[in-house]
C-alpha positions in Angstrom: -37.4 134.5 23.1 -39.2 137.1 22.0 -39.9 138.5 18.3 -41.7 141.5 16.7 -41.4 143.0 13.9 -41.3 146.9 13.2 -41.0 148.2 9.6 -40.2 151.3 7.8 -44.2 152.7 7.5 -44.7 152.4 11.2 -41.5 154.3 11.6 -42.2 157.1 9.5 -45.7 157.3 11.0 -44.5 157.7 14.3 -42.1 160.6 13.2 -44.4 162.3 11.3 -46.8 161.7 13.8 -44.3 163.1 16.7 -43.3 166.2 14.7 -47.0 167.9 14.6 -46.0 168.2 19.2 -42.4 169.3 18.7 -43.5 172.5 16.2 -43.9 175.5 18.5 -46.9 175.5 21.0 -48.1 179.0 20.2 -48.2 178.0 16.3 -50.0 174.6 17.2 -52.7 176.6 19.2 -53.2 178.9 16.4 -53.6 175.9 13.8 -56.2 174.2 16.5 -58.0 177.6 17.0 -58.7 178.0 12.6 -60.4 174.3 12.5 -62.1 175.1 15.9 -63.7 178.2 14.7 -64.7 177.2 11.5 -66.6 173.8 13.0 -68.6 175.2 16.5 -71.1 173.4 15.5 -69.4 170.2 16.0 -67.1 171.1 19.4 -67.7 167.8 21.3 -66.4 165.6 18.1 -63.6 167.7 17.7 -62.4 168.0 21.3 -62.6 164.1 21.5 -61.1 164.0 17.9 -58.0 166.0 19.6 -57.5 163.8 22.4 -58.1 160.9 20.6 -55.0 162.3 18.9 -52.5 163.0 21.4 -52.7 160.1 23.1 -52.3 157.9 20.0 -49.4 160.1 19.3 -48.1 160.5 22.8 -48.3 156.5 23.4 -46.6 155.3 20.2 -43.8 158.0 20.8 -43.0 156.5 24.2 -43.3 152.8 23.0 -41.0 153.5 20.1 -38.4 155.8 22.2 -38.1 151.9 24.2 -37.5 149.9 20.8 -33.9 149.5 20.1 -34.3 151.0 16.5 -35.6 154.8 18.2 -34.4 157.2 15.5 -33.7 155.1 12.7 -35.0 152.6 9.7 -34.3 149.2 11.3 -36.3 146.8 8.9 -36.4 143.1 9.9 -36.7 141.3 13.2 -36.4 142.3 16.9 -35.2 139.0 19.0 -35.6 139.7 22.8 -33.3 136.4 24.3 -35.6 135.0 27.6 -33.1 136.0 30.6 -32.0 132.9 32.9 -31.7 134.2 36.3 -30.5 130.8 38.7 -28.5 128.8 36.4 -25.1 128.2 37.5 -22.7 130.0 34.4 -19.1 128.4 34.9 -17.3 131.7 33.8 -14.3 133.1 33.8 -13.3 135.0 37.5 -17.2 135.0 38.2 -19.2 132.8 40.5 -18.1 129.8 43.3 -14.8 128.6 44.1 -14.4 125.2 45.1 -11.4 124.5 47.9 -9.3 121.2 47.6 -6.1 120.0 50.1 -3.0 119.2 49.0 -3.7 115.3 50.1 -7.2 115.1 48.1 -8.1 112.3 45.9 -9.4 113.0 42.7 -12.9 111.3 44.1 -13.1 114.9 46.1 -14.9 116.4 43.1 -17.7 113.6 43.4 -18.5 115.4 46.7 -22.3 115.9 47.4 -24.3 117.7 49.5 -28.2 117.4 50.8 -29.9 120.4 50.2 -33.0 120.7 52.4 -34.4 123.2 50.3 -34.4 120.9 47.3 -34.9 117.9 49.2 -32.2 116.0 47.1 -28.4 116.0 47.1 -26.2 118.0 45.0 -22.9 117.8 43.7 -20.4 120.8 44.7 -18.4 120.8 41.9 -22.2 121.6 39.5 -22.1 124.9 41.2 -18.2 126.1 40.9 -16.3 127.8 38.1 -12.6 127.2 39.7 -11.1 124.9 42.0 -8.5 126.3 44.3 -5.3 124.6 45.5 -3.6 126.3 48.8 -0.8 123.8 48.9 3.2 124.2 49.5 6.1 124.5 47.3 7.5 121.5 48.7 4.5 119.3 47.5 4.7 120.6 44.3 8.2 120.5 43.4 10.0 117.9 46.5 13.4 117.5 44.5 15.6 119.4 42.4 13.8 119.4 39.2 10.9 117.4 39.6 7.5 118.6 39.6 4.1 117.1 40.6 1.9 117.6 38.1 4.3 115.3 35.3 4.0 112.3 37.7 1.0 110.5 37.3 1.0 108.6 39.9 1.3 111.6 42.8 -2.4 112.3 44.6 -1.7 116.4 43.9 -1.4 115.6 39.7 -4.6 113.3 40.0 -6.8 115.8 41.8 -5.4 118.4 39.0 -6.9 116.1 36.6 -9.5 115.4 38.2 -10.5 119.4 38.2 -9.6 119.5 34.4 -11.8 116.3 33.8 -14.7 118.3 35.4 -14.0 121.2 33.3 -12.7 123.2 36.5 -10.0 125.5 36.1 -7.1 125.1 38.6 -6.3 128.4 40.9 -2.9 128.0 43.0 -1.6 129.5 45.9 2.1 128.1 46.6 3.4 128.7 50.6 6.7 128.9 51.6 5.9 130.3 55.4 7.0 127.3 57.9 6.2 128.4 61.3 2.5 127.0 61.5 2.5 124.3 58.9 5.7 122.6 58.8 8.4 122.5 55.8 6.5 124.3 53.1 10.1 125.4 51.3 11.9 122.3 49.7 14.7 120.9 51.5 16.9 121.2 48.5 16.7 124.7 49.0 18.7 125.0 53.0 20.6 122.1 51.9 22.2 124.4 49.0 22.4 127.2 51.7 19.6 129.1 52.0 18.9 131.4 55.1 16.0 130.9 56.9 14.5 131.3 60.1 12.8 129.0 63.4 10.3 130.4 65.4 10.0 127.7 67.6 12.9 125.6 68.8 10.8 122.8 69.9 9.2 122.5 66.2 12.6 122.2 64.3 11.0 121.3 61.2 9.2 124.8 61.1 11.1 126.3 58.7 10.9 129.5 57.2 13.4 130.8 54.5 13.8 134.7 54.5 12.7 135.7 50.9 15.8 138.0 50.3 18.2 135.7 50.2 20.1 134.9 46.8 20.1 131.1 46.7 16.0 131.1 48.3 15.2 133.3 44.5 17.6 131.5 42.6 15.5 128.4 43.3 11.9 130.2 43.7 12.2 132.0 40.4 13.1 128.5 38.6 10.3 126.7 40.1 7.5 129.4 39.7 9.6 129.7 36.0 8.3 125.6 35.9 4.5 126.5 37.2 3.8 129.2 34.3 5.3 127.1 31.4 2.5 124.5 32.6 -0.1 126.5 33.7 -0.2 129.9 32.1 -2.8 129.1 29.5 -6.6 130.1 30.6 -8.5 127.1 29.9 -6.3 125.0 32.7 -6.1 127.4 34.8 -8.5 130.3 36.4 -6.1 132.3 38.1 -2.5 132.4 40.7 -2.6 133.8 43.8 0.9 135.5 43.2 2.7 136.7 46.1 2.5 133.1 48.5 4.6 134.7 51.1 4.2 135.1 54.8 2.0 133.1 56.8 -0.3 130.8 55.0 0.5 132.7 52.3 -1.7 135.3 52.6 0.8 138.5 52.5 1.1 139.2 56.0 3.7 139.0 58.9 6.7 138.2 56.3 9.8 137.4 57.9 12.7 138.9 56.9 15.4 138.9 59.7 15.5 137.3 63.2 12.8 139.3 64.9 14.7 138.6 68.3 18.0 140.5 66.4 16.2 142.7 64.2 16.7 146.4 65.0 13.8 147.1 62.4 15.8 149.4 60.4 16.2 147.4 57.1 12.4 146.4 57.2 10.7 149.1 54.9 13.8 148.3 52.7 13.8 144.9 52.3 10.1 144.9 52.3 10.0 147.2 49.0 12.8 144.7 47.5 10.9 141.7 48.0 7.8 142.9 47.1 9.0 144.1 43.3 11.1 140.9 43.1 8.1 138.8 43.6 5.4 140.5 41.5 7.9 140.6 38.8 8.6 137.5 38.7 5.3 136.1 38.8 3.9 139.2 36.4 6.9 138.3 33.9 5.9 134.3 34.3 2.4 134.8 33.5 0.9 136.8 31.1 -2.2 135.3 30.1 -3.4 133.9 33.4 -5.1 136.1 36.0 -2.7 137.4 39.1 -3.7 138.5 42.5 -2.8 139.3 45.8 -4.3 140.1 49.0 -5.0 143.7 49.7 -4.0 144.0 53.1 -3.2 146.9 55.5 -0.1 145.3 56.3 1.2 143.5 53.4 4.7 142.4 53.3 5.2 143.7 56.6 6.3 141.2 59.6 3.4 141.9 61.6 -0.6 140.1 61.0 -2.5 143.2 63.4 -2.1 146.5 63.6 -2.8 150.1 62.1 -2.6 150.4 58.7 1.4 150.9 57.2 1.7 153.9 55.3 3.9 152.5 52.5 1.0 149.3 52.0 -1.1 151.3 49.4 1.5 152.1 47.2 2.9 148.8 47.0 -0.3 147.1 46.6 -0.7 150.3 43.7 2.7 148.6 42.0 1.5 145.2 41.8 -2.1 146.7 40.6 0.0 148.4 38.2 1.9 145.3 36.5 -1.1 143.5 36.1 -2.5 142.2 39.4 -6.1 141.7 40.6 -7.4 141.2 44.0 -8.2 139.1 46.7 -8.6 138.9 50.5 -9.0 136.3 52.9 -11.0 137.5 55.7 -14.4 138.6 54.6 -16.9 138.7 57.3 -14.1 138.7 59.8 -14.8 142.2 60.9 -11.9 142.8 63.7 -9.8 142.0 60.3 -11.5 143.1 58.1 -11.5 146.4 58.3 -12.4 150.3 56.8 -9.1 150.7 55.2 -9.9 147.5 53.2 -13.4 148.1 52.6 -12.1 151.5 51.3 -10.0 150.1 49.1 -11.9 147.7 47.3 -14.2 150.5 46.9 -11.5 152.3 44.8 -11.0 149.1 42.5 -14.5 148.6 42.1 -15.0 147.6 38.4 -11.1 148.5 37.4 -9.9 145.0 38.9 -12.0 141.9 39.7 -12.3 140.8 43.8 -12.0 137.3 44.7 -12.8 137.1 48.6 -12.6 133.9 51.1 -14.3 133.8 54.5 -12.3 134.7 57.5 -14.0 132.3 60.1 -13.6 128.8 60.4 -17.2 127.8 62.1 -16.2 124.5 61.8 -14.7 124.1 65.6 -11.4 125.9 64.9 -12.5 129.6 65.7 -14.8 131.5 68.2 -16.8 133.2 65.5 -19.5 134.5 68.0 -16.5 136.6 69.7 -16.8 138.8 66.5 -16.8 142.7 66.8 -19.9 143.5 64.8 -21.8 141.3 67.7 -24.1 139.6 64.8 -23.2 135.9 65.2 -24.5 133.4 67.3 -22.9 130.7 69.1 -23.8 127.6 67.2 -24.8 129.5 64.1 -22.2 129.2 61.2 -25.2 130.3 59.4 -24.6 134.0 61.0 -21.3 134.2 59.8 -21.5 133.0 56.1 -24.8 136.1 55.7 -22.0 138.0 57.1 -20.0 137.3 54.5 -22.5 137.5 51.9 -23.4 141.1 52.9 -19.5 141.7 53.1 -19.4 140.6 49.8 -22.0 142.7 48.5 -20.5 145.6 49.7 -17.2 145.1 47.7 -18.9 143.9 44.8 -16.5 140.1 44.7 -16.5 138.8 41.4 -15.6 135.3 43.4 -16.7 133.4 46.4 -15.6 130.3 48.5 -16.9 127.0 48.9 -13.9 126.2 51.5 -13.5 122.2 52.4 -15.2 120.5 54.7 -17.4 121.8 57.2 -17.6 125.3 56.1 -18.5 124.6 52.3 -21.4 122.0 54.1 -22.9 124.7 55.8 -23.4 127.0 52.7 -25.6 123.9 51.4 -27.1 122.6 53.9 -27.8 126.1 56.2 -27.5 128.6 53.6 -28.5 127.3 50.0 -30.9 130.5 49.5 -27.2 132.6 49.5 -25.7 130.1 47.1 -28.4 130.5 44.9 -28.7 134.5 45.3 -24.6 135.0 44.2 -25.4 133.0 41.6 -28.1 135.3 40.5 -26.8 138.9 42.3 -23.3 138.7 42.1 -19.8 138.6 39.7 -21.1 139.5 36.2 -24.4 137.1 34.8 -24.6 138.8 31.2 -26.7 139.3 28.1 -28.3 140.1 25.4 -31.6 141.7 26.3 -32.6 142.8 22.5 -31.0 142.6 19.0 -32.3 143.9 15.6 -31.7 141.9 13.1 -32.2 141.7 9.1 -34.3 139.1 8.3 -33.0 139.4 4.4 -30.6 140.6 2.0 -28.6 140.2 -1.0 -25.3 138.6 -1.4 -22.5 140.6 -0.8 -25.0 143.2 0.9 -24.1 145.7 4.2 -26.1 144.9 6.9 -26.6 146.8 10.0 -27.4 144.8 13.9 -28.0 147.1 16.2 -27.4 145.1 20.0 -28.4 145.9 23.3 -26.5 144.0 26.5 -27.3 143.8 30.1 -25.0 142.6 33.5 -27.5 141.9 36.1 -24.5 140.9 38.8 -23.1 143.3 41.5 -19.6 142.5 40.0 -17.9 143.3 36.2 -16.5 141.5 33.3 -12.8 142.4 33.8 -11.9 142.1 30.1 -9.5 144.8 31.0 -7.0 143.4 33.2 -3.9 143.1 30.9 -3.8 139.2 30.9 -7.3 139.8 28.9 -6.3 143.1 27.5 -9.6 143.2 25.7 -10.0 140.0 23.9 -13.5 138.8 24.1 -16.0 140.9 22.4 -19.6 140.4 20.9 -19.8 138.2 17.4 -23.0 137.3 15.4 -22.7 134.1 13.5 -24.5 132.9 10.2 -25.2 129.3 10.8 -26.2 126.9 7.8 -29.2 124.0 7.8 -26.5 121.9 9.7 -26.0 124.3 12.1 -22.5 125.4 11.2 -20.5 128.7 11.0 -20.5 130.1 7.5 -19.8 133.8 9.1 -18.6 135.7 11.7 -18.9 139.4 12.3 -17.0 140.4 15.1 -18.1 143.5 16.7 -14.4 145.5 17.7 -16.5 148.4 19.4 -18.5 146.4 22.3 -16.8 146.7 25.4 -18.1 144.3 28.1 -15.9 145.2 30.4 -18.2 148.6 30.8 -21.1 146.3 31.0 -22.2 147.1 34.6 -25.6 146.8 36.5 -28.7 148.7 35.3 -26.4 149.9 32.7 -27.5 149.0 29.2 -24.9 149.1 26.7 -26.3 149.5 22.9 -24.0 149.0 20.2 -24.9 149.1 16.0 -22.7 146.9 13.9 -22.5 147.7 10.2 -20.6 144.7 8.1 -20.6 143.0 4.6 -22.2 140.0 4.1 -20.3 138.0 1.4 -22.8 134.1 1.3 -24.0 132.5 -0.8 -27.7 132.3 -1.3 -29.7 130.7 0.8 -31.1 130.5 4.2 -29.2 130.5 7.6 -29.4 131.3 11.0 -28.5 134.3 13.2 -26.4 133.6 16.1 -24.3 135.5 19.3 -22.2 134.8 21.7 -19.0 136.4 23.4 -16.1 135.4 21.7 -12.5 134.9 22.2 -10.8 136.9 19.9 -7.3 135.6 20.6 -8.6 131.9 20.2 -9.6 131.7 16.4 -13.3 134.1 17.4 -15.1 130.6 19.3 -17.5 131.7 21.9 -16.2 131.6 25.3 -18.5 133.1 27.9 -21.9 131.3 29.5 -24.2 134.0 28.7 -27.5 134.1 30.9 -30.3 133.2 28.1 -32.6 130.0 28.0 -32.2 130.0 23.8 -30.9 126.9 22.3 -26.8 126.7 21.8 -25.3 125.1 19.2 -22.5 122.5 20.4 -19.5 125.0 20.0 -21.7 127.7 22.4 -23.0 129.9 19.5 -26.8 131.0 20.8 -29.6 131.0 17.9 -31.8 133.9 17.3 -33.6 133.8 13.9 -33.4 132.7 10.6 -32.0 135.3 7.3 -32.4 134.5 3.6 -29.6 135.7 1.7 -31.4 135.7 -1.7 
């Protein structure tokens, strides 16, 4: 951290200093011409006496128009925090996202990796903010009325906890699809009469239900009804990946009606129906936890390839509308991932947050090297998760994957220079690069702080999704001798959500101070305004923190 100190004399200098160059040039050549005239004698002393003076004037007035306090009287102490560019900041919708099965232990967040680079193992879960669960409704709810997460003996409720314990948010995605994964719907559901559909005769237990039908929502909107009243509260969980239908839940190829029987006609219909039933439901359920969905070309439709539908914008537009974020699932997949979605996560950029997962799986299951853009290698999973890393770039992802298995191993142990660059390029990685503060005053007495903040990611602070709707803002603290909070000043007007790369925000904040005498210590942080003002975002600064996440700056006497 840096200090210095800039008081009201050297202010006023510089003004004064500054105003003799802003009078009119013809009058300050005439002045120059008297004092010339009158002293010939002398015309080397003066000419250097002139110089001497305009850069003297010329230098201070560019290192002042840099200070935080250009224009103004800003007695006291400039604090400059020291940025920290590489540590891992476990932040809201920012950073990695660890993957877990629905048959994990709770051991699975123990995981380590060796790191060549560092020459050591590593543990996964150190550099993830979230941990996702892409798991079925049937494993979460396998009876009428009974739920996982209340049984403490089930393996899905211990790995929960286990994420909690770890101080990782849970994310869900809850499928319903069966035709590649077996009975992902309930069996309570079809046994109280549900419609559904088998792709596959010889795979009986494939199952899909078809989402329009009565008794398939009557059940649906009681057990997502179940998931909120647990987990809509941000500090358990990150966010919900809130449509779930189709196959793997991902938003595509929805089944509605026998495709074999289907004339087609009711499709657009039933699609539209579906769609609002869905994302009100889950938009109604939640309301302080984060939504998405994926932002496909073809979402809700009954088909995974294609040209784009013409009704899929303005459907994805409704969701975005009711409170919904996005995601995608097949960054770096570039037969899949296409213009039209590159486009539109263009239009989002810095309105809603991007959370993107890899489309390949290197890992054996997929012929990677077959991809379009012709830039991965056979045998190279390392090609495909750069791919993915310049894909992500590109849409400016607040969120990336650490997938299970092999494809989270490769990002360690092929590709730890990428890990370690989105943790320093990309989401949002903020703070405060300089704050004026008084170093004195009386009791009762109306300070100023003028702030200045920085985002050095690719991505944005979405304090404006309506889940947020604006709740965390800038706070300075007065600590006392034992380091706690006597005062906060809470500054309404700082916007973070506007907070975007090489974009400075400056902000001054003019509030009573009504303590005691003594002396105490100036502190920041992003607060939680809706939780009681206690900080709540990892800012990016190498200055002690207090226990409770206040940063110290420098020390005030009230007197």
């Amino acid at each position: 951290m840096k200090r210095g100190r800039t008081g009201r004399n050297e202010l006023f200098c510089v003004r004064k200093r500054t105003a003799l160059f802003q009078c009119a040039p013809g009058k300050f050549i005439h002045v120059f011409n008297n004092v010339f005239m009158k002293m010939r004698s002398n015309k080397i002393t003066i000419f250097c006496v002139f110089v001497a003076l305009f850069c003297s004037t010329a230098l201070c007035a560019c290192k002042n128009d840099d200070e935080p306090g250009a224009g103004g009287e800003y007695p006291g102490v400039l604090v400059k925090p020291k940025y920290n560019r590489s540590a891992p900041l476990r932040n809201p919708l920012n950073g990695w996202v660890m993957y877990a099965a629905r048959d994990e232990s709770e051991s699975y967040w123990d995981t380590e990796m060796y790191v060549p680079d560092l020459g050591k193992k590593v543990k996964v879960a150190d550099y993830a903010s979230a941990c996702y669960i892409r798991t079925s409704w049937a494993s979460l709810n396998p009876a009428e009325g009974v739920y996982v997460w209340n049984d403490p003996s089930s393996r899905l409720g211990n790995l929960i906890r286990g994420a909690e314990k770890r101080g990782l948010p849970i994310a869900f995605r809850i499928v319903v699809d069966g035709r590649d994964q077996g009975m992902n719907t309930p069996s309570f559901v079809f046994d109280a009469g549900a419609e559904y559909y088998i792709e596959n005769r010889n795979f009986p237990d494939r199952i899909t239900p078809l989402p329009q039908d009565p008794v398939f929502k009557r059940y649906y909107t009681k057990f997502i009804e179940a998931l909120a009243a647990e987990f809509d509260n941000p500090e358990r969980c990150a966010f919900i990946d809130a449509y779930g239908l189709g196959k793997w839940g991902e938003a595509h190829n929805v089944i509605y009606e026998n495709p074999d029987t289907s004339s087609g006609e009711n499709t657009e219909r039933l699609r539209e129906e579906v769609f609002d039933w869905v994302t009100d439901l889950y938009s109604r359920c939640f309301t302080r936890v984060p939504l998405v969905i994926n932002y496909h070309r073809l979402v809700g439709y009954p088909e995974s390839w294609g040209p784009v539908n013409e009704n899929s914008e303005k459907l994805l537009v409704k969701a975005i509308n009711k409170g919904y974020s996005l995601r995608q699932d097949a960054f770096g997949m570039n037969d899949y991932y296409q213009s039209w979605e590159k486009q539109f996560a263009k239009t989002w950029n810095y309105k809603r947050p991007i959370i993107m997962e890899g489309g390949w799986i290197t890992g054996g299951t997929h012929r990677y090297w077959i991809d379009p853009s012709g830039r991965y290698r056979e045998g190279h999973p390392e090609d495909v998760r750069q791919g993915e890393f310049d894909a992500s770039a590109e849409a400016h992802v607040n969120m990336m994957d650490f997938r299970a298995g092999y494809e989270t191993e490769t990002w360690f142990t092929l590709c730890f220079p990428l890990v370690q660059r989105f943790i320093s390029e990309g989401g949002y990685r903020l703070y405060p690069d300089r704050i004026y503060l008084p170093e004195q005053m009386a009791p009762g007495a109306e300070v100023t702080i003028r702030h200045r903040w920085r985002n050095r990611g690719w991505g944005y602070f979405p304090n404006n999704i309506p889940q947020w709707n604006y709740k965390y803002k800038v706070a300075f603290a007065l600590l006392d001798a034992g380091g706690e909070v006597k005062k906060v000043l809470v500054d309404t007007e700082s916007e973070p959500s506007e907070w975007l790369k090489d974009t400075p925000a400056e902000y001054d904040l003019t509030a009573t101070v009504d303590l005691p005498a003594g002396t105490y210590m100036w502190a920041v942080a992003l607060v939680d305004t809706k939780n009681e003002n206690k900080p709540a975002i990892q800012l990016a600064v190498n200055e002690e923190k207090t226990a409770d996440g206040w940063i110290k700056l420098s020390e005030v006497c009230v007197e």
